[in-house]
N, C-alpha and C positions, 0 to 999 in steps of 0.2 A: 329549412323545411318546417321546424317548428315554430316559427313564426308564422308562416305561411299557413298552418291549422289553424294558429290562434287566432290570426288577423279572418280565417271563415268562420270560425266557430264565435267572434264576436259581430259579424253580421249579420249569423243566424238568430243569436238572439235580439239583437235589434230590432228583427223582423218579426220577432215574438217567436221565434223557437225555444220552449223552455228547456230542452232536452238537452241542448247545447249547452245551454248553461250550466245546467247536470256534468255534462263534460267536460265543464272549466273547474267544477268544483272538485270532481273526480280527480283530477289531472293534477291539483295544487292544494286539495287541501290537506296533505299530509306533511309538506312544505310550511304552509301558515303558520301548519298547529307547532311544528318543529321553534321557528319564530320566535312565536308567541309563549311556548312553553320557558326559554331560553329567557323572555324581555320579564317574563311576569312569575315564574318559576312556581308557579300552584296549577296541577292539571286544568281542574274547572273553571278556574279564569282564564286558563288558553283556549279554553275549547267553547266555551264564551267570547272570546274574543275571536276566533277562527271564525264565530259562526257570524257576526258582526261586521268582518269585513267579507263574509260574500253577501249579505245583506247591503251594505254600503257599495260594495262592486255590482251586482247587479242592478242597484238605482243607477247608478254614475256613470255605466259600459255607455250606456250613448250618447256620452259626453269625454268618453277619451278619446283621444286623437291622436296615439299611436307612437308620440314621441319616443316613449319606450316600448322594448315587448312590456307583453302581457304579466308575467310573472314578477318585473321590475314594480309593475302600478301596483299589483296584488304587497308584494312586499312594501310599498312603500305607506300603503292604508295602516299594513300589519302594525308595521313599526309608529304609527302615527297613534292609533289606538294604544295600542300599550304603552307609549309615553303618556297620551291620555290618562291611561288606567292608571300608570301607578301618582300619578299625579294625585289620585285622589286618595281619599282617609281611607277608605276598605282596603289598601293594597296589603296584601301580605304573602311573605315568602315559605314556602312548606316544600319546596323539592329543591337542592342542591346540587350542584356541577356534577358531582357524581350521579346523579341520578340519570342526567342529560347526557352524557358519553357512554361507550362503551369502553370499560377498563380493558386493556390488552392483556392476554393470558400473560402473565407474571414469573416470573424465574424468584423473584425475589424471597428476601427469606423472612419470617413470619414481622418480625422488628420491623424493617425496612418496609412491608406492608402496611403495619400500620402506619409508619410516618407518612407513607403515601395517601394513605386515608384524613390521617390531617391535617395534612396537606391542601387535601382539597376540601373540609372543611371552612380554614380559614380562608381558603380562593373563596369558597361561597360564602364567606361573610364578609370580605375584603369588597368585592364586587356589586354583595347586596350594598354598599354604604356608598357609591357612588352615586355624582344626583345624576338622575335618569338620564338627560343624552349623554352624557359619557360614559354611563352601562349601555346603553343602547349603539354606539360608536364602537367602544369594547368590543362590542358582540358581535356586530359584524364583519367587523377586522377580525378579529381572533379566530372566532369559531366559526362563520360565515366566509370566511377567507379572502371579501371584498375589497376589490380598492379603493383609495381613498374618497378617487373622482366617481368610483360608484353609491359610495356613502354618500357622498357630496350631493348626490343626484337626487336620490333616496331622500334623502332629509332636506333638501334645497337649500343647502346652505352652500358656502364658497369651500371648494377645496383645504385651504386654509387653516379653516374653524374647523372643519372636521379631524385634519392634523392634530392642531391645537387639543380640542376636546381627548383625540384616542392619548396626545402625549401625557396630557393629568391624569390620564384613568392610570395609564401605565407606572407613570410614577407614584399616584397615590397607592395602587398595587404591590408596587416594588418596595414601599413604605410600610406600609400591613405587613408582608410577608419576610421584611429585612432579617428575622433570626430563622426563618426555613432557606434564606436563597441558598444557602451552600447545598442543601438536598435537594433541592427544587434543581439546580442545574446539572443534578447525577441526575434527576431520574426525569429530567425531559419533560417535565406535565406542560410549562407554561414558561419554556425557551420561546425566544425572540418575546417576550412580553418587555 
C-alpha cells in the first residue's frame, strides 16, 4: 500500500503537482534528517544536507524508474551526500552517539552510569575515526538495522565489499574499545558489534 502512494504521489509530481511533493517531503523528511544526523553528527549540516537531497530528489523524481521504493532512492542520495560531505575539509563532528539514541531509563548505579557514559564517548570517537564508507556501512548495519544486500543496494557496491567494509569498522571498533569490552558486554550498548 505504501508503495502504491509513493509510486501516485511521484506521478503527481511529474505532472507538476507541487503539493505532492510536499507530501514526500512530509512523509520522509524526519527519516533523512535521522540519516544524516547519524552520517555527519552536527545538526546543521544534517539539516543541510536533508534539505539537499530533497532538492536533488525533486530534480531527479522523473528520472527514477522505480527499481527501488521511494524511501530506498531518498536514502540512498542521503547516504551519498554525506559521504560527500564529510569528504570534505569543513566536516566536523559536535553531537555524539549519545545524543542520537534514547538512553533507556537505567537501574544502574551512579559508577556504572558513568562508565556507560564513557562508554559511549569513546563509541563516538571510535566511530568518528572511521573512513567514511565504513562509518556509513556501520551505520546502517548497526543503528539502521539493514542488511547487508540492502547496503549493498544503497551504496552500489557488491554484497561482499559491504561485508568486508562493516567487518573493519567492527574490528577497528572492537580495537578502540578493547579495555571497555568487558563492561561494554554487561551493559549491552554495542553487543553483536
Amino acid at each position: 500500500m505504501k508503495a502504491d502512494q509513493d509510486k501516485e504521489l511521484i506521478r503527481r509530481v511529474i505532472q507538476g503537482d507541487k503539493n505532492a511533493f510536499n507530501l514526500i517531503v512530509n512523509k520522509y523528511k524526519d527519516k533523512v534528517f535521522k540519516t544524516a544526523m547519524r552520517m555527519v553528527r552536527n545538526k546543521d549540516d544534517a539539516y543541510d544536507i536533508t534539505q539537499e537531497v530533497f532538492i536533488r530528489a525533486y530534480k531527479g523524481l522523473k528520472n527514477f524508474k522505480g527499481d527501488s521504493n521511494l524511501y530506498t532512492w531518498l536514502y540512498r542520495i542521503t547516504v551519498n551526500n554525506c559521504l560527500n560531505f564529510t569528504s570534505r575539509d569543513k566536516f566536523k563532528t559536535m553531537a555524539s552517539v549519545a545524543d542520537l539514541t534514547t538512553p533507556p531509563v537505567s537501574s544502574l548505579t551512579p559508577e556504572s552510569q558513568l562508565k556507560e557514559s564513557q562508554l559511549f564517548e569513546m563509541l563516538d570517537e571510535a566511530i568518528e575515526q572511521l573512513p567514511p564508507q565504513q562509518r556509513a556501512v556501520f551505520i546502517m548495519r548497526y543503528y539502521d538495522e539493514m542488511t547487508h544486500a540492502e547496503i549493498a543496494k544503497i551504496l552500489n557496491r557488491s554484497e561482499g565489499a559491504i561485508k568486508a567494509n562493516y567487518f573493519q569498522a567492527v574490528k577497528k571498533l572492537k580495537t578502540a574499545l578493547k579495555d571497555v569490552l568487558g563492561f561494554q558486554s554487561k551493559s549491552g550498548i554495542v553487543d553483536g558489534a
